[in-house]
N, C-alpha and C positions, 0 to 999 in steps of 0.2 A: 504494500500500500504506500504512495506515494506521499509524505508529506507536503503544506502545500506552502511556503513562507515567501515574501518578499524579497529578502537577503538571499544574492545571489554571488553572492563572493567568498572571497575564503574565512574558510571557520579562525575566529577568533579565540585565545583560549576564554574560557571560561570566566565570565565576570572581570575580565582585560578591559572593557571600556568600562564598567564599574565603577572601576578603578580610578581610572584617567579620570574620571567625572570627579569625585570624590576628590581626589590629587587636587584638581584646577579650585573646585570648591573653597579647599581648605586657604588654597593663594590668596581667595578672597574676587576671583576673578567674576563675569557676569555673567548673565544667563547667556545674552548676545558671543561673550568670549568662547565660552564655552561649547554653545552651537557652533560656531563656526572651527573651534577643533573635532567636533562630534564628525561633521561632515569632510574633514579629509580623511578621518578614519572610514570611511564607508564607499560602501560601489556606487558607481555613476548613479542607478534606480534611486536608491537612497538619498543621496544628497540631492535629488531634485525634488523628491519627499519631502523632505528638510527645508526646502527650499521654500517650499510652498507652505507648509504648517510650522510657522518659524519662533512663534509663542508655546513654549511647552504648558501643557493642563495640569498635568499632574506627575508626581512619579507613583509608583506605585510598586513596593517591594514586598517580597514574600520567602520564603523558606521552602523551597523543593528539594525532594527524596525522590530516589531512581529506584526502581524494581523489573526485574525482568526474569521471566522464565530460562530453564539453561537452556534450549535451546534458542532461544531470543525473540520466540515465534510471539509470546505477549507481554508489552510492555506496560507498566504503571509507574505512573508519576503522583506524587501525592504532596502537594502545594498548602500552606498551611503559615501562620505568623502574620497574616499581611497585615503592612502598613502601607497611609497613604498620606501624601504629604501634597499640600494646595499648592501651584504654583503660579496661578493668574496674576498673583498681585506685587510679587516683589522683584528688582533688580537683580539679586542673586538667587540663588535655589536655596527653598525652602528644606534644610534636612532635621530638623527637632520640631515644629510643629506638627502635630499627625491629626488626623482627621478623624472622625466619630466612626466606626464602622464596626458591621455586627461580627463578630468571632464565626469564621469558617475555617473548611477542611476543604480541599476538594480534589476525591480522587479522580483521575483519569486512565482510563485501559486505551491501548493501540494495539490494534492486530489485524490482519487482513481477512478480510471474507471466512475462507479455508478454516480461520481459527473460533468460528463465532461460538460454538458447543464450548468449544475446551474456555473459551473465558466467559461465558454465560458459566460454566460450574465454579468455575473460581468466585463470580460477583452471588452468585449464591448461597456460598457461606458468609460473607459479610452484612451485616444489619445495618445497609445503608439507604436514603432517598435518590433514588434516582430520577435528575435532573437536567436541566440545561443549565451552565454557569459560564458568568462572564467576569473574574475580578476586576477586569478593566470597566464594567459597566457598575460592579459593586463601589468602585474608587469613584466614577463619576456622579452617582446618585447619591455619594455620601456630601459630595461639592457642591451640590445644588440646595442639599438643605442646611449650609452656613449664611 
C-alpha cells in the first residue's frame, strides 16, 4: 500500500528540522527568519507551499511509538502527549504557551488489503473506539475557542 505524502525529497533524519527550528528559536530569531531557513531545507513542492501559506497557525506536537508485526506486513503507530501551541499572534514562535485540549491517544494500523483479517484480529482484542481522527483539526478547534 502506497503511502500518500507531499514531501518528495530525501528523508530527513528524524526530528532534524525539529531541531533546527528549536536551534533558530532559542537565537531569538522570527517567525519570518525562521521560515525562510525552513524553506531551503525543503524540495522545490515545498517551498512553494511555504510560499504561499507563509503565517504558521499552529504547531502542534505529540509523542509517537512505532509497532510492527515481524514480518512488517502491519504496522501501528500510537501518537499520544499532544500539545499545541497558538501561533497567529506573535513575532517569534510560540513554544510555552499551550492550548486547552482534551487528553487523546490515537492508534493507527497500516496494512494492505491482503492483511485486513490478520489486523481486524489484532484490533479485536483491544477495547478501543473506532474512529476518524485528525490532531491537526483537534489543535485547530482548540484555537478557535480562545
Amino acid at each position: 500500500m502506497a503511502e500518500r505524502t507531499w514531501y518528495t525529497g530525501p528523508k530527513r533524519p528524524p526530528g532534524a528540522t525539529r531541531a533546527r527550528v528549536r536551534e533558530l528559536h532559542e537565537q531569538g530569531r522570527s517567525q519570518r527568519e525562521i521560515g525562510k531557513e525552513l524553506q531551503s531545507l525543503l524540495p522545490a513542492d515545498g517551498r512553494i507551499w511555504l510560499q504561499q501559506h507563509p503565517q504558521p497557525m499552529l504547531i502542534n506536537r505529540y509523542f509517537r511509538q512505532y509497532f510492527v508485526t515481524a514480518d512488517g506486513a502491519v504496522r501501528i503507530t500510537v501518537d499520544s502527549h499532544q500539545e499545541v501551541f497558538d501561533q497567529r499572534f506573535g513575532a517569534a514562535p510560540n513554544l510555552t504557551r499551550r492550548a486547552h485540549i482534551p487528553v487523546t491517544a490515537v492508534m493507527e494500523f497500516k496494512f494492505d488489503r491482503s492483511e485486513l483479517l490478520r489486523a481486524s484480529a489484532i484490533m479485536q482484542g483491544l477495547p478501543l473506539r473506532v474512529s476518524r481522527n485528525s490532531k491537526y483539526m483537534i489543535a485547530a478547534k482548540a484555537l478557535m475557542k480562545v
